[in-house]
C-alpha positions as CSV (number, residue, x, y, z in Angstrom):
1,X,0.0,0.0,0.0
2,X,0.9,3.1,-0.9
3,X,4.2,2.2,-2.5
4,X,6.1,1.6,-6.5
5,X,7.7,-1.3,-7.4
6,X,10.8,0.1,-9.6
7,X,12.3,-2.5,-11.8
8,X,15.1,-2.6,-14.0
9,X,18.5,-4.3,-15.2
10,X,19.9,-0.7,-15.1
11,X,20.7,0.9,-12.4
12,X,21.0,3.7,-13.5
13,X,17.7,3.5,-15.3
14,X,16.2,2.8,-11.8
15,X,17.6,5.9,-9.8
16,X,16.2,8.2,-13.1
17,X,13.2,6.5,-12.4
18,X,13.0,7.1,-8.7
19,X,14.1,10.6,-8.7
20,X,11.7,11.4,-11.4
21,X,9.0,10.0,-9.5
22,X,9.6,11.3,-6.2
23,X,9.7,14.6,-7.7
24,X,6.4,14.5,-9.8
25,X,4.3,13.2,-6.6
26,X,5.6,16.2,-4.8
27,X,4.8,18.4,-7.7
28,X,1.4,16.9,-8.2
29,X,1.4,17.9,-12.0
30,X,1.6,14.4,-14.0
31,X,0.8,13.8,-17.5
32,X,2.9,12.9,-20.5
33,X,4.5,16.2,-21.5
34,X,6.0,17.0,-17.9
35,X,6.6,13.3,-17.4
36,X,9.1,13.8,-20.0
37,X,10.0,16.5,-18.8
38,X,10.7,16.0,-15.6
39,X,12.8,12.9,-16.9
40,X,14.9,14.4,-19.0
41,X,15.9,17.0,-16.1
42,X,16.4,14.1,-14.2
43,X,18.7,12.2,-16.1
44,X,20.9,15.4,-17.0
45,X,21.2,16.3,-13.6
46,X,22.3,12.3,-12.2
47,X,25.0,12.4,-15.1
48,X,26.4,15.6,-13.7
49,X,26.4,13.5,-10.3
50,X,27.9,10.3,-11.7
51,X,30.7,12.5,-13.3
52,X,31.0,14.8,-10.0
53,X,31.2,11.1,-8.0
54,X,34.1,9.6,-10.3
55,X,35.9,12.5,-10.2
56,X,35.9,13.3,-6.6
57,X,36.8,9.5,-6.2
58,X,39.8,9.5,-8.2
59,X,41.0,12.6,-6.5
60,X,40.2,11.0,-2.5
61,X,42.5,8.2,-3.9
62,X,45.1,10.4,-5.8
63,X,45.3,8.9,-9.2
64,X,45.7,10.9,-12.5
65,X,45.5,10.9,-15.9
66,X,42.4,8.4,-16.0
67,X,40.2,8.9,-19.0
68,X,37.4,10.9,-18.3
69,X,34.9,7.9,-19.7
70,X,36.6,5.6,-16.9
71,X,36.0,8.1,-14.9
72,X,32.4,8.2,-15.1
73,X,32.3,4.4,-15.2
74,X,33.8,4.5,-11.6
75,X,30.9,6.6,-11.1
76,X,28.1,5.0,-12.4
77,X,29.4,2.1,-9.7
78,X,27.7,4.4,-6.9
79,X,24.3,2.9,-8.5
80,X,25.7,-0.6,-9.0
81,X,25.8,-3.4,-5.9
82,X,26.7,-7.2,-5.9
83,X,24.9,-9.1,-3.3
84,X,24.0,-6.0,-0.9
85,X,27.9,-4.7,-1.2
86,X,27.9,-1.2,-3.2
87,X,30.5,-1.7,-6.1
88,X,31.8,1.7,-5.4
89,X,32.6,1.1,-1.7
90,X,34.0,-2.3,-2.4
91,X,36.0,-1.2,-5.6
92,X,37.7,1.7,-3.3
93,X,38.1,-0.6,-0.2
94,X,39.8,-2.9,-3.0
95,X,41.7,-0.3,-4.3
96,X,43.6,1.0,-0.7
97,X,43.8,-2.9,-0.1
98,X,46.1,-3.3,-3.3
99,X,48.2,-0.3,-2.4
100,X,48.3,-1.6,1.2
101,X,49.8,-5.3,0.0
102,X,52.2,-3.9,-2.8
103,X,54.0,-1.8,-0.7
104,X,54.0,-4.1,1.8
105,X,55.4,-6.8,-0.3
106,X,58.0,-4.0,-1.4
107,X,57.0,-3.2,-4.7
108,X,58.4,0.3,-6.3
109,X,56.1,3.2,-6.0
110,X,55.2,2.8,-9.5
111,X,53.8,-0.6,-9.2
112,X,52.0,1.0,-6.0
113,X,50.3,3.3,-8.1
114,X,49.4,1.0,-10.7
115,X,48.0,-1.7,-8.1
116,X,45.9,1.0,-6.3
117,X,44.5,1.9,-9.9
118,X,43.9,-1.5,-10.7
119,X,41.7,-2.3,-7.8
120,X,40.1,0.4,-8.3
121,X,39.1,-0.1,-12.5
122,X,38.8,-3.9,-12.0
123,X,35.1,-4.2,-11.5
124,X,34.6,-1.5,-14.0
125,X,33.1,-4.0,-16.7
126,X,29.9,-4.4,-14.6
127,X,28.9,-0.7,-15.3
128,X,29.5,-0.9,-18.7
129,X,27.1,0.8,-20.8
130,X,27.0,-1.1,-23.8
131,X,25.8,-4.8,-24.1
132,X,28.1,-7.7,-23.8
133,X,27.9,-11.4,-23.9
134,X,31.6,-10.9,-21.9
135,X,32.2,-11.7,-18.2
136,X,32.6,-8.3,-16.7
137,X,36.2,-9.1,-16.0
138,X,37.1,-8.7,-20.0
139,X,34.5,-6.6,-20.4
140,X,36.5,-4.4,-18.4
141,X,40.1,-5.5,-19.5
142,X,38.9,-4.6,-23.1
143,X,37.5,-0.9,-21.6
144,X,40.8,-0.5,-19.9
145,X,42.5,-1.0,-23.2
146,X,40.6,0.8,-25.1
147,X,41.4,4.0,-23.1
148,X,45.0,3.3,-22.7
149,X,45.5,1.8,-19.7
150,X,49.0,0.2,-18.9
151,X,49.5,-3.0,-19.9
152,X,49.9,-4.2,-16.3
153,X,46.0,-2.6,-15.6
154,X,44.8,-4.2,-18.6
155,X,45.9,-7.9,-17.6
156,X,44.7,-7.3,-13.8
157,X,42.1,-6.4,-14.5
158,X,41.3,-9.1,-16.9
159,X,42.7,-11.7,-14.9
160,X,41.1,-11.2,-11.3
161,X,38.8,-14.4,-12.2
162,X,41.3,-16.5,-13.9
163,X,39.9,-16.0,-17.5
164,X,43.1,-14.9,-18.7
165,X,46.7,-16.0,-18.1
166,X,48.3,-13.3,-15.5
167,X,51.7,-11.7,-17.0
168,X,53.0,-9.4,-13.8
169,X,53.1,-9.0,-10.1
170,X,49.8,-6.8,-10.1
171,X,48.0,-9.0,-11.1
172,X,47.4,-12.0,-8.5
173,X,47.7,-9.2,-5.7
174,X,44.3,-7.6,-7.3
175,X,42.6,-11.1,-7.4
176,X,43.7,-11.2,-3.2
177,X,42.3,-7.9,-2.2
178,X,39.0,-7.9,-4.6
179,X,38.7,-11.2,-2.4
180,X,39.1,-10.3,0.8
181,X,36.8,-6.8,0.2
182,X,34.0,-9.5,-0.9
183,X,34.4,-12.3,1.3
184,X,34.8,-10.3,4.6
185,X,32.1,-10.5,7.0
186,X,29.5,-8.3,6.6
187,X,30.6,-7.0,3.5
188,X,27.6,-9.0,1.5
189,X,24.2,-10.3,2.4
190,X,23.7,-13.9,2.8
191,X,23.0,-15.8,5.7
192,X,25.0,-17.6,7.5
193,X,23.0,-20.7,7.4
194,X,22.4,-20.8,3.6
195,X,26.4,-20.2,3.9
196,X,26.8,-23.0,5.6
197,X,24.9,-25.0,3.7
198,X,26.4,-24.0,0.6
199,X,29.6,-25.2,1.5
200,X,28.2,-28.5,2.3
201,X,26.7,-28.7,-1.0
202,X,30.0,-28.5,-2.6
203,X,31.9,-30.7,-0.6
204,X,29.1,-33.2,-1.1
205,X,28.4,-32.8,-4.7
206,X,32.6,-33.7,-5.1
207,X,32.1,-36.6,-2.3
208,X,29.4,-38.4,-4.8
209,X,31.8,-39.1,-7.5
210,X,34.3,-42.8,-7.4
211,X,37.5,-42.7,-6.6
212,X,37.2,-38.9,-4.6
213,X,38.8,-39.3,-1.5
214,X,38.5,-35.7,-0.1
215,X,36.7,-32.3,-1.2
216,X,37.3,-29.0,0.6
217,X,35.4,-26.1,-0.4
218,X,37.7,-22.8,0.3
219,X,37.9,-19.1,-0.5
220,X,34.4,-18.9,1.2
221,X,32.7,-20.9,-1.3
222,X,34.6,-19.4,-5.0
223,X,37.4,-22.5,-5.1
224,X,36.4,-26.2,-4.6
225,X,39.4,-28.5,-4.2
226,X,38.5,-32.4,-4.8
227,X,41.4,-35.1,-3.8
228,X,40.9,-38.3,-5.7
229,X,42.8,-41.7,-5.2
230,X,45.6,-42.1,-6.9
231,X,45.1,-45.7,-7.8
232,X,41.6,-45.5,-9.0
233,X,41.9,-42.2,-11.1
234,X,44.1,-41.9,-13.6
235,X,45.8,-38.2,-15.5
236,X,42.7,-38.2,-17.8
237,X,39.6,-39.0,-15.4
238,X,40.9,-36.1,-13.5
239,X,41.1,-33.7,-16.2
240,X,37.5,-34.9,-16.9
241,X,36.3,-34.9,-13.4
242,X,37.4,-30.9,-12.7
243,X,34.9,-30.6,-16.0
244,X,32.2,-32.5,-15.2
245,X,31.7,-31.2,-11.5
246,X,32.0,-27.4,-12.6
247,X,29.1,-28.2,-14.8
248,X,27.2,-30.4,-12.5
249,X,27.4,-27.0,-10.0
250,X,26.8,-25.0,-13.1
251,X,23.3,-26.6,-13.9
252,X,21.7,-27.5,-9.8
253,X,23.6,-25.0,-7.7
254,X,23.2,-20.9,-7.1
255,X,26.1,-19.4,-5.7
256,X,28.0,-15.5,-6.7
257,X,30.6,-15.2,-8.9
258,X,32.0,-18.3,-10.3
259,X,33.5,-21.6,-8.5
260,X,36.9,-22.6,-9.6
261,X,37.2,-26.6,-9.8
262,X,40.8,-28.1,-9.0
263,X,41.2,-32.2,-8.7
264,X,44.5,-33.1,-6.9
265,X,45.2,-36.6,-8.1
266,X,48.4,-37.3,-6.0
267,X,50.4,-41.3,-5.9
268,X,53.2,-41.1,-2.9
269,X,55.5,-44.0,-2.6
270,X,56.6,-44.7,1.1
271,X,59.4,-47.1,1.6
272,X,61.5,-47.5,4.7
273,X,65.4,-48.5,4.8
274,X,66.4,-50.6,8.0
């Protein structure tokens, strides 16, 4: 009672939508020619925001020289979220993270800078304002290149799911952080119970297969690690087994983000010398 139901696949397109409607209730004047109106305003104004938001981003976290259509992706994130986390927040939080771990792990200040900028540009795909049949991850390498980002950006940000081979230091510490900013507790809404149970649908799903002796799902849920028995499994059933079970939790299982598969198929040889 008494409330709209907005719905969209844009976000964007949904805060237009709510700002336009908010103010035409107030107003009380609504037909077609100041609907338009009023939308048109709307958007114009929220564009000018996005750009203002991107800008005053990049500026909190001191990087230059990004082009000015990245930076009004970074601020179309404001209006983007991924299981309750905003994309903005989490793409900052990853951003100081990376900056954080590369100079810790002694990188030069260059590479700082180019970690910091990473992390922050390496969700940028999911904001993209064109249509893609591309993960967001090379959706976003492809942006990054396209508006001459270095190299090392480019592959991060690219590589921060594994769809890609990574080619530099930057790279792997990106993937860490965007982790830890997503899999933190509290940073995303889900339950612990349906957590829980999750995880136990994982490790079981692996269990039901011959020969696997062990499955341990890690990385809060985003890497499932099977151990099968040497001398029931041979090189090929493995290489097949990784396949089949991504696809088996592909088709029956809901779960963020993607699930990487690995099968550890291991023979030790114990002898003792007396």
């Amino acid at each position: 009672p008494e409330a709209i139901v907005i719905s969209s696949f844009d976000p964007i397109r949904r805060e237009v939508c709510r700002l336009a409607l908010k103010r035409l209730v107030a107003d009380g004047r609504i037909h077609p020619a100041r609907i338009e109106e009023v939308v048109a305003k709307t958007r114009k104004q929220l564009d000018e925001q996005i750009v203002e938001i991107g800008e005053r981003t990049v500026i909190d976290l001191d990087i230059h020289g990004l082009d000015p259509y990245l930076v009004k992706m970074v601020g179309r994130m404001r209006y983007r979220s991924s299981y309750g986390q905003n994309l903005l927040k989490h793409s900052i939080e990853t951003a100081n993270l990376c900056a954080v771990m590369s100079a810790e792990l002694g990188l030069n200040p260059k590479q700082v800078k180019l970690a910091k900028r990473a992390g922050l540009l390496h969700d940028i795909g999911k904001v993209a304002e064109e249509e893609s049949e591309l993960s967001h991850a090379l959706l976003g390498m492809e942006l990054c290149e396209k508006y001459k980002e270095h190299a090392a950006v480019v592959n991060a940000v690219g590589a921060h799911h594994d769809e890609i081979e990574m080619n530099n230091i930057i790279s792997p510490i990106i993937q860490a952080c965007d982790a830890i900013s997503g899999a933190r507790p509290g940073a995303r809404r889900e339950i612990l119970e349906s957590y829980l149970k999750r995880i136990g649908e994982l490790e079981e799903l692996a269990m039901s297969y011959d020969g696997v002796q062990k499955a341990y799902a890690l990385q809060a849920g985003r890497e499932l690690r099977v151990i099968v028995e040497a001398d029931k499994v041979n090189d090929q059933y493995a290489d097949e087994l990784s396949f089949t079970i991504s696809q088996k939790i592909q088709n029956e299982m809901q779960y963020p983000g993607q699930i990487k598969v690995t099968v550890i198929r291991e023979k030790r040889a114990v002898a003792f010398a007396r």
